[in-house]
C-alpha positions in Angstrom: 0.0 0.0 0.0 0.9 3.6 -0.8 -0.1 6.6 -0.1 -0.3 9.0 3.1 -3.2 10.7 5.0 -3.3 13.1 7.5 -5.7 12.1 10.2 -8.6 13.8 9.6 -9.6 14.3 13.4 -6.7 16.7 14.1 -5.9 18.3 11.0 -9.4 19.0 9.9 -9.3 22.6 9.8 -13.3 23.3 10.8 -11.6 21.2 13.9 -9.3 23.8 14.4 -11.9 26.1 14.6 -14.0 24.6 16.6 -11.3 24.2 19.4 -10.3 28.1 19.5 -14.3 28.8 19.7 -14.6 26.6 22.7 -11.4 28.6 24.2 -12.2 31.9 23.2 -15.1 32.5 26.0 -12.8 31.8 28.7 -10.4 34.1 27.7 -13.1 37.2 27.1 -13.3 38.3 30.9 -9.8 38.3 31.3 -9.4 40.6 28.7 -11.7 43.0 30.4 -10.3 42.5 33.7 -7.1 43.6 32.6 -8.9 47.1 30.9 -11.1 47.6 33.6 -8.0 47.1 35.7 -5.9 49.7 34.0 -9.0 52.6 33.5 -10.6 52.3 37.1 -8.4 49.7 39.2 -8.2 45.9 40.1 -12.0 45.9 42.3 -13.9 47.8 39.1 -11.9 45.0 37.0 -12.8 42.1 39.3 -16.4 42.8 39.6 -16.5 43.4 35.2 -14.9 40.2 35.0 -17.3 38.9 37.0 -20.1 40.2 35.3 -19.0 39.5 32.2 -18.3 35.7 33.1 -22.0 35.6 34.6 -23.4 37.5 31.0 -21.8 34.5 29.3 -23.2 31.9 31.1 -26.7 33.5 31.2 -26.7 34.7 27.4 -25.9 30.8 26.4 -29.1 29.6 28.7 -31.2 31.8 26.9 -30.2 31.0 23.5 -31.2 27.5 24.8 -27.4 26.5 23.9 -25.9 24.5 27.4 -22.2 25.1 27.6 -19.6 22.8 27.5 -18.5 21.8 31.4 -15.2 22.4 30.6 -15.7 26.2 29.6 -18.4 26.2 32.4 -16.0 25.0 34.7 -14.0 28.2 33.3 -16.8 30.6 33.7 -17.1 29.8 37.3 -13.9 29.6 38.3 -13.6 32.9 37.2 -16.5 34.2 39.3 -15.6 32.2 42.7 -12.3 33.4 42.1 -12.7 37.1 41.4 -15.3 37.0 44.3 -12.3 35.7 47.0 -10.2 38.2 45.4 -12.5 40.9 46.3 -13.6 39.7 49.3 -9.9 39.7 50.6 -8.9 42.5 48.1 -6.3 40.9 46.7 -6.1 40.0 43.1 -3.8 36.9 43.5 -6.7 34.3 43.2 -8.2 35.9 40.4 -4.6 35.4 39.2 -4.8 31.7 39.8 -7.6 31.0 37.8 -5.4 30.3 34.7 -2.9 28.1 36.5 -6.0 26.3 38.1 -7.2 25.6 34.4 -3.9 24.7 33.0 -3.1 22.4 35.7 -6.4 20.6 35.6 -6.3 20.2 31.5 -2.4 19.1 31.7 -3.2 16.6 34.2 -6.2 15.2 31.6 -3.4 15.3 29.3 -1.1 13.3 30.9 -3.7 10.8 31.7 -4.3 10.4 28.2 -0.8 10.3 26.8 1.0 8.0 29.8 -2.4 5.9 31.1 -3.2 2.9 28.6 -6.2 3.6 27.4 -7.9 6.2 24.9 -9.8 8.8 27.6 -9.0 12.1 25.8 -9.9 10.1 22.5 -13.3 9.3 24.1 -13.8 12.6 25.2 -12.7 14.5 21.5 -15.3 12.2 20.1 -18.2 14.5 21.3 -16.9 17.4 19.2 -15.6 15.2 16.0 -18.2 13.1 15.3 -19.0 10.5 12.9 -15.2 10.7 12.2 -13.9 7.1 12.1 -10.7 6.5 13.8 -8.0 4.2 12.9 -6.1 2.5 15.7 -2.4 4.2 14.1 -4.6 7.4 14.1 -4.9 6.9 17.5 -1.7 6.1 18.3 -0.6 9.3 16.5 -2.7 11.6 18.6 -1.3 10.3 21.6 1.9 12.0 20.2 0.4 14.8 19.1 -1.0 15.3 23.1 2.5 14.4 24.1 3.7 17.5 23.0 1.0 19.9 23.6 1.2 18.5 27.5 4.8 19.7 27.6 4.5 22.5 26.4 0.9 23.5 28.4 2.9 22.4 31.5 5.8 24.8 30.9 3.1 27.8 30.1 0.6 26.9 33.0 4.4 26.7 35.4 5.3 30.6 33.9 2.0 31.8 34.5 1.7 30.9 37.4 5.3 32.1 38.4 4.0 35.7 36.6 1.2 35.8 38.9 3.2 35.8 41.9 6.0 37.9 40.6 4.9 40.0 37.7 2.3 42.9 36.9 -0.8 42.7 36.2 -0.3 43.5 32.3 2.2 40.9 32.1 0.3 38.3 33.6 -2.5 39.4 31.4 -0.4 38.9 28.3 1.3 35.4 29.6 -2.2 33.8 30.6 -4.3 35.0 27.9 -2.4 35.8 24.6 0.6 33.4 25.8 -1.6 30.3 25.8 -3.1 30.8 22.0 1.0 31.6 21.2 1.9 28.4 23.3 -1.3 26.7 20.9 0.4 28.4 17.8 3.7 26.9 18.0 2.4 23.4 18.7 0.2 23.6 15.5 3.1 24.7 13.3 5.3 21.8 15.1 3.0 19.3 14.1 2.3 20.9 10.5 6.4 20.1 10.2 6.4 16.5 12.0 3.6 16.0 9.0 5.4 17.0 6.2 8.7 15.0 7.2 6.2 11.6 7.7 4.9 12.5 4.5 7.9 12.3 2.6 9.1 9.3 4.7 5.8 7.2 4.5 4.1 8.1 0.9 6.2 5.4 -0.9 6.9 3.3 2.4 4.7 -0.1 2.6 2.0 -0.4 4.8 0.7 -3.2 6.8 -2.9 -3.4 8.0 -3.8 -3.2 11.9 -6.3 -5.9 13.4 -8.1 -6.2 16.3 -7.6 -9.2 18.7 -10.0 -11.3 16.2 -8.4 -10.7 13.3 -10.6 -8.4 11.5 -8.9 -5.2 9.7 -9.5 -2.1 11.3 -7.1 -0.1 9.5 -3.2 0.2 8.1 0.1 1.2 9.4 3.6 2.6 7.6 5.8 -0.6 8.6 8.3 1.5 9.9 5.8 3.3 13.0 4.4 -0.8 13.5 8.2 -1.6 14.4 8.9 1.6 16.3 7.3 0.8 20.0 4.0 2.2 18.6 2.4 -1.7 19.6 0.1 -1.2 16.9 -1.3 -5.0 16.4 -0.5 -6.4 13.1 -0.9 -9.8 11.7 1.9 -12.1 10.6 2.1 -15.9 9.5 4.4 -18.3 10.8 5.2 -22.0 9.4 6.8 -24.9 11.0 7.9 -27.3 8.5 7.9 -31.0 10.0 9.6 -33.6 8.2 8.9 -37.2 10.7 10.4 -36.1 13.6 12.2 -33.1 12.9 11.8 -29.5 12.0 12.9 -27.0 9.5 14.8 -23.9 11.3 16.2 -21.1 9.8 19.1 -18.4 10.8 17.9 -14.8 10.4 20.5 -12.2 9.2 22.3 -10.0 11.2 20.9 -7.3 9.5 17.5 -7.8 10.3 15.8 -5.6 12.5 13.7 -8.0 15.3 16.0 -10.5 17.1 18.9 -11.1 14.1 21.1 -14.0 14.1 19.0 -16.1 16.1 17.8 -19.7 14.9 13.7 -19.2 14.0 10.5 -20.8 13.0 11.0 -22.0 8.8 8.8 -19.6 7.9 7.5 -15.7 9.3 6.7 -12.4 7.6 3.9 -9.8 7.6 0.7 -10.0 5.9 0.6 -7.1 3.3 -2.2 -4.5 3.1 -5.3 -6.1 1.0 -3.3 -9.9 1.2 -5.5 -12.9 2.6 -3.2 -15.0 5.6 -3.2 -18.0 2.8 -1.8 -16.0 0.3 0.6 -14.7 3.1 1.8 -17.8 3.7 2.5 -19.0 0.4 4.3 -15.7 -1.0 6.4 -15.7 2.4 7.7 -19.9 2.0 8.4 -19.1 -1.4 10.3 -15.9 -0.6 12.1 -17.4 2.6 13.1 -21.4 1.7 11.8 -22.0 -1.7 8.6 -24.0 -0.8 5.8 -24.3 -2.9 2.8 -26.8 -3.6 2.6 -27.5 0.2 -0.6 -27.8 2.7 0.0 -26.4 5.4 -2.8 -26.6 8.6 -3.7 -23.3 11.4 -3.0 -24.7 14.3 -2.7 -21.9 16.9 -3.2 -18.4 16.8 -2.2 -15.8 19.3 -0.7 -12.4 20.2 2.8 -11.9 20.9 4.3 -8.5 22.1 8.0 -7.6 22.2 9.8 -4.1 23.2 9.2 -3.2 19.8 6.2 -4.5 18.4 2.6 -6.4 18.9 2.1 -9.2 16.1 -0.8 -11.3 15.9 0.2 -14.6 15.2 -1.5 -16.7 12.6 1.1 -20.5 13.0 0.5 -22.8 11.1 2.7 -26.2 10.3 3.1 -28.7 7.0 4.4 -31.7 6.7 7.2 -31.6 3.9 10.4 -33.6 3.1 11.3 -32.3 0.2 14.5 -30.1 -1.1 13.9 -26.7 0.4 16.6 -23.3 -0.7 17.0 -20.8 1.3 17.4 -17.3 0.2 20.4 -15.4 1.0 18.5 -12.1 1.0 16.1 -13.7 3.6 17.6 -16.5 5.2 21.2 -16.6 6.0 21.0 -20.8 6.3 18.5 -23.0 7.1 18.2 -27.1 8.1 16.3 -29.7 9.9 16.7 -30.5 14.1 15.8 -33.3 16.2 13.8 -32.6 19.1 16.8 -33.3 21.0 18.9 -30.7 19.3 16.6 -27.8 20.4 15.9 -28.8 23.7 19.7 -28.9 24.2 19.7 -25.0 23.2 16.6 -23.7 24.8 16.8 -20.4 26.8 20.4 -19.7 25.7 19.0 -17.2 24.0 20.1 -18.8 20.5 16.6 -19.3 19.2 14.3 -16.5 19.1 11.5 -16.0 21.9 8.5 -16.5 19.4 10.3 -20.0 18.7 10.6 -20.8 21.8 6.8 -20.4 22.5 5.7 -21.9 19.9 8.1 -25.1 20.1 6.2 -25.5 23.7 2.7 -25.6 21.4 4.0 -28.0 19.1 5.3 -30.2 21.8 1.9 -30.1 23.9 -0.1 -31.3 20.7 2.5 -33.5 20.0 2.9 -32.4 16.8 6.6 -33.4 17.5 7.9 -36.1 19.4 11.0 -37.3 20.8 13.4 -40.4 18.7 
């Protein structure tokens, strides 16, 4: 598969919008707060911020429109916190409001990006919907929030520092302006990250992402499926029994996933649009040269490394012909007793997924000893 798309969730533009809309009302009073403040002082200004946050809140009821709880939570704040700050005339916890609101959405955030789980995903859903979402579109947001949590953290940490330390017009300019700034930069960041994947990925190939079942639910450059992403992907494996032995081969050192290690006969990745059948056949041929064979499912399973998450389709033939080994592929390949692997198990000379599945073959006694 070829081919790049941006996902659609993040990049829309009317997405775009949509967020600085559901910003912008938060950010009203304090503008007036901070020219209230400089015209007639910091009460006049608490008590028009005030007002104004109340307006807000009031005007959307009567248009029959019931605001978000997050700029609710906003509106409000800004209210209980102006009202403290008049009550003990003192500005400072006006001040906070910002840093209250930062904190609370960087925390979400880092919930979302370091928690398993897709809460902020869940949540982005109410305002982008009917938008289907791709489990390596997924995975991508994550980073996306990654980044916009570091860099919210570091602006809700200044702000807060500018509250206690600077004037009013400069903590005006930090908590207000700063933060759609601080929002500015991350956009053109990821506008950049974009353009670099899109030159790495258009002519990369792709490898589809399943769920725990096996059905498709989307695709996968093969680079981000073998970069810690665990995106789940399928892959066939083949033991090749002849009596009472079995076909290994030697991966090359250059491969990427556990090289130079003694492995199943066969094992690659199912291609986008490719049936596990025809998977198997194209990968035997590739790998050792085998063709007309029958081969039988026997197990099926998912297997996670540092690096990866494969869904394992294993499957076994019966075969004693001549089999070749390709030099690209395989660096050499031959038959082993049952004795001759158990001999070399957990030395780490075969690789884990062997290992694993040489315990299947065993408990089925698809192999047994001379």
């Amino acid at each position: 598969m070829s081919g790049y798309n941006y996902p659609d969730f993040f990049y829309n533009m009317n997405n775009r919008i949509i967020l600085l809309k559901q910003l912008l009302p938060g950010l009203l009073p304090l503008i007036f707060f901070i020219v209230a403040d400089e015209l007639w002082g910091t009460k006049v200004g608490l008590i028009v911020a005030i007002a104004f946050g109340i307006i807000e809140i009031g005007f959307g009821y009567l248009k029959g429109q019931k605001p978000d709880k997050f700029i609710l939570l906003d509106l409000g704040l800004i209210v209980v916190m102006g009202l403290i700050s008049i009550v003990l005339e003192n500005d400072f916890f006006f001040k906070l409001k910002p840093v209250i609101i930062g904190f609370i959405m960087s925390v979400m955030l880092g919930i979302a990006v370091f928690i398993p789980g897709n809460i902020m995903l869940d949540m982005s859903r109410i305002y982008m919907k009917n938008i289907e979402i791709n489990p390596w579109q997924q995975w991508e947001f994550k980073q996306s929030l990654k980044l916009f949590f570091y860099l919210l953290l570091v602006h809700t940490v200044v702000t807060l520092g500018v509250s206690l330390w600077g004037t009013t017009r400069e903590w005006g300019l930090i908590s207000g302006p700063g933060f759609f700034i601080v929002f500015g930069v991350f956009m053109l960041v990821e506008v950049y990250r974009k353009k670099i994947q899109y030159k790495r990925f258009k002519n990369e190939e792709w490898l589809p992402l399943v769920d725990e079942d096996g059905k498709v639910v989307g695709s996968a450059p093969r680079s981000v499926v073998h970069k810690g992403s665990k995106l789940l992907h399928p892959v066939v494996h083949l033991h090749v029994i002849n009596e009472r032995q079995i076909y290994l081969q030697k991966r090359p050192m250059n491969k990427l996933v556990q090289p130079g290690k003694w492995d199943t006969a066969v094992g690659g990745h199912i291609a986008a649009g490719e049936s596990v059948e025809l998977a198997l056949k194209r990968e035997a041929k590739e790998e050792i040269g085998l063709a007309n064979f029958k081969a039988s499912l026997l197990n099926q399973y998912i297997w996670m490394s540092d690096i990866e998450n494969e869904l394992v389709f294993m499957f076994i033939a019966d075969y004693s012909g001549k089999l070749t080994p390709h030099s690209d592929e395989v660096e050499e390949g031959r038959f082993w007793t049952l004795t001759e692997i158990e001999q070399k198990l957990g030395k780490n000379f075969f690789t884990s997924n062997f290992e694993k599945e040489f315990k299947i073959l065993k408990e089925k006694k698809i192999i047994t000893t001379e």
